[in-house]
C-alpha positions, 0 to 999 in steps of 0.5 A: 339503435338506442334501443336495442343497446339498451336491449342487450344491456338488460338480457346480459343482466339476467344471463349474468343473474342466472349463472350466480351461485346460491348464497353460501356456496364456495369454489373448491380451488378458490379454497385451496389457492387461499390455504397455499398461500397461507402455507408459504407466508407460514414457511417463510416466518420459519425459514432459517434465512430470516432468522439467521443472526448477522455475524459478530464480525460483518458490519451491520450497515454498510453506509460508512463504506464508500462504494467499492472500496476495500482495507489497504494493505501496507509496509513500510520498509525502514532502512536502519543503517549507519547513515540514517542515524542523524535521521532516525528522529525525523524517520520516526515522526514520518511513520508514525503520522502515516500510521495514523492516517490509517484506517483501522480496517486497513492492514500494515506492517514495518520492516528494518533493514539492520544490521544486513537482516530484516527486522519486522514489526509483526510476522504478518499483516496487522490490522490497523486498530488504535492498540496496534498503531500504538504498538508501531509507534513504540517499535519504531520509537526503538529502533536504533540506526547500525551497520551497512546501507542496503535492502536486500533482505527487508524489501524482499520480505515486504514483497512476501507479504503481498500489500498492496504497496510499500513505502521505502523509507531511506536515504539512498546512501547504499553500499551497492546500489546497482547491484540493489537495484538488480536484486530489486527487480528481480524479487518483485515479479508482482510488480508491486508499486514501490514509493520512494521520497526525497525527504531523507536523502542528502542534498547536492554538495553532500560527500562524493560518491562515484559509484553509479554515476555515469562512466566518464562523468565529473563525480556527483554528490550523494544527493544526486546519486541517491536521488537517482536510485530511489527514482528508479526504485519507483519508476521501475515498480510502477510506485511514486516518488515524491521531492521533499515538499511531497510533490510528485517527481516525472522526470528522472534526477540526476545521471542515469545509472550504469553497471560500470562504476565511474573511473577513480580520479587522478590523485593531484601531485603532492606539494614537497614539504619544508625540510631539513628531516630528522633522518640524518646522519651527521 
């Protein structure tokens, strides 16, 4: 058997010498598949992709940027009225620190409520680059607390600059907060979040307010009425509220709100005086 392998073996040998070509001789599609792939090697050393320059405003390694992750949009929404006079200086230090915790592609702008009109840092969105914060932080070292408590006008120009939040810087102290709070609801249809913090509003044991405190309830203090309006502000947009150690605040402060404003209280009787008056005539 050994044999006959060896046989075949040998027979293969020599059908396979046979068929060889001469020496010298080439396959015409040997030939041509070689000058085919020389021709696309040389297309593509010329090809306009490879020599396309990256664009002066693209990065050129995305190593620095956490997967998908994109710029941040946002305003902060400054009230600048009466009551935050006594305040400004901590408002200050506040925005400019968040400033600072941008990144500088991130986009930003600031908005006042003063005087009952908007007053914006810039007309649009600014990109967050060290010159800009810069030019923040002088606007808001200028900015001068006057006139009544409301948002009407700056928090709807904060929605129409579409960011991605907004942080509402105030101390609740309103002239019609129910009222503000409809007109809240009804501009922000995007549901924006909107952030609210307890670090400018007046501690319980502050002046008395009754206006959206429930209807028949003893009148609270400022501080829970505001409080309670700058929670709903948040809770109703889907923001975040924080207490003044920066915790996160679940569970709504406060009396709920009510469209009716809670009754006046009964003067108490007044305490007759020690006369005689002047008024006489004899």
């Amino acid at each position: 058997m050994a044999k006959v392998l060896l046989c075949l073996l040998v027979l293969l040998g020599l059908i396979a010498r046979a068929e060889e070509k001469p020496p010298g001789t080439v396959d015409p599609e040997t030939i041509k598949a070689a000058m085919e792939r020389l021709n696309q090697k040389r297309r593509a050393a010329t090809s306009p992709v490879a020599t396309r320059p990256v664009a002066a405003s693209q990065p050129t390694t995305q190593a620095a940027t956490p997967a998908g992750s994109r710029p941040r949009r946002v305003v902060f929404v400054v009230d600048a009225s009466g009551s935050m006079m006594t305040k400004l200086d901590a408002v200050r230090v506040q925005i400019r620190a968040g400033l600072q915790e941008l990144a500088e592609r991130d986009y930003f702008n600031l908005v006042a409520e003063q005087n009952g009109g908007a007053v914006p840092f810039a007309k649009q969105m600014t990109l967050a680059t060290p010159a800009n914060v810069q030019e923040a932080a002088k606007w808001i070292m200028a900015l001068e607390a006057r006139g009544g408590g409301s948002f009407d006008h700056a928090l709807p120009a904060g929605l129409n600059l579409h960011p991605d939040s907004i942080w509402l810087v105030s101390d609740g102290d309103l002239d019609a907060p129910l009222e503000t709070l409809k007109a809240i609801r009804k501009a922000n249809t995007a549901r924006i979040p909107i952030n609210t913090v307890f670090h400018f509003a007046e501690m319980a044991g502050g002046r008395v307010v009754t206006i959206g405190v429930k209807a028949g309830s003893a009148p609270a203090a400022i501080g829970s009425a505001a409080e309670r309006l700058l929670w709903q502000i948040a809770e109703d947009s889907g923001g975040i509220c924080l207490d003044r150690e920066g915790k996160r605040i679940l569970q709504p402060p406060g009396q709920p709100l009510e469209l009716k404003p809670a009754p006046a209280p009964t003067p108490a009787p007044l305490a007759p005086v020690k006369g005689p008056s002047i008024f006489r005539e004899k």
